[in-house]
C-alpha positions in Angstrom: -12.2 8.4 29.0 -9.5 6.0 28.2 -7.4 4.6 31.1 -3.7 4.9 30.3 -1.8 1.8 30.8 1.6 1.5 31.5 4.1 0.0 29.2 7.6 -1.4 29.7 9.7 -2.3 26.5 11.3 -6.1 26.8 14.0 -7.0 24.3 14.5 -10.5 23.5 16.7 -12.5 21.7 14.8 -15.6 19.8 16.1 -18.4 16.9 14.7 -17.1 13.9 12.4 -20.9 13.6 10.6 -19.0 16.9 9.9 -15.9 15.2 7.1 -16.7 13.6 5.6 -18.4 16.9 6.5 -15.3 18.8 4.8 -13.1 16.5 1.4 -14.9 16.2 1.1 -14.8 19.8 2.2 -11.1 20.1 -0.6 -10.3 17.9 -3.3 -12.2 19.9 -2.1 -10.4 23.0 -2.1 -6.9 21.4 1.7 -6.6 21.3 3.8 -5.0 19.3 7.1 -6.0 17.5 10.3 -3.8 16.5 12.8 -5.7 14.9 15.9 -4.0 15.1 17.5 -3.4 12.3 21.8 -3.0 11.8 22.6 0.4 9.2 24.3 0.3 6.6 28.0 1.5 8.1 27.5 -1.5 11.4 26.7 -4.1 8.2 30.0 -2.8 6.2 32.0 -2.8 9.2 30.9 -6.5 9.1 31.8 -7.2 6.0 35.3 -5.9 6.0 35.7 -7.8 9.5 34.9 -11.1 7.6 37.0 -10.3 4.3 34.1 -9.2 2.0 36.0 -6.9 0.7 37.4 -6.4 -3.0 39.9 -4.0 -5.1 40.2 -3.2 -8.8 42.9 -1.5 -10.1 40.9 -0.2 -13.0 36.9 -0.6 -14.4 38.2 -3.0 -16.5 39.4 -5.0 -13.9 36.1 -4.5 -11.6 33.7 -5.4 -14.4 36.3 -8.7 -14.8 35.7 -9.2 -11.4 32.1 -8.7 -11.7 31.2 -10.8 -14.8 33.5 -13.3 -13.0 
């Protein structure tokens, strides 16, 4: 019979040049890693917050824009 071990979740926030470091040693240890990831709707809020955001009047105009 296996003895259970308890776990407790950590979140961390590390520069992405760290990540890789990080991992390695999660692996060694027997850790696992959940990146969280942002959905669609929090990255489009995003982008209309920073002015990524464009109109056409028409398909004309959007394929303009898009050969552009």
């Amino acid at each position: 019979m296996e003895a259970v071990v308890p776990q407790r979740q950590v979140y961390l926030s590390i520069p992405s040049s760290d990540y890789r470091l990080i991992s390695s040693i999660s692996r060694k240890m027997g850790w696992t890693i959940h990146r969280q990831r942002k959905s669609g709707l929090e990255r489009a809020i995003e982008d209309v917050r920073a002015g990524r955001v464009y109109q056409a009047d028409s398909i004309e105009d959007l394929m303009a824009q898009l050969n552009s």
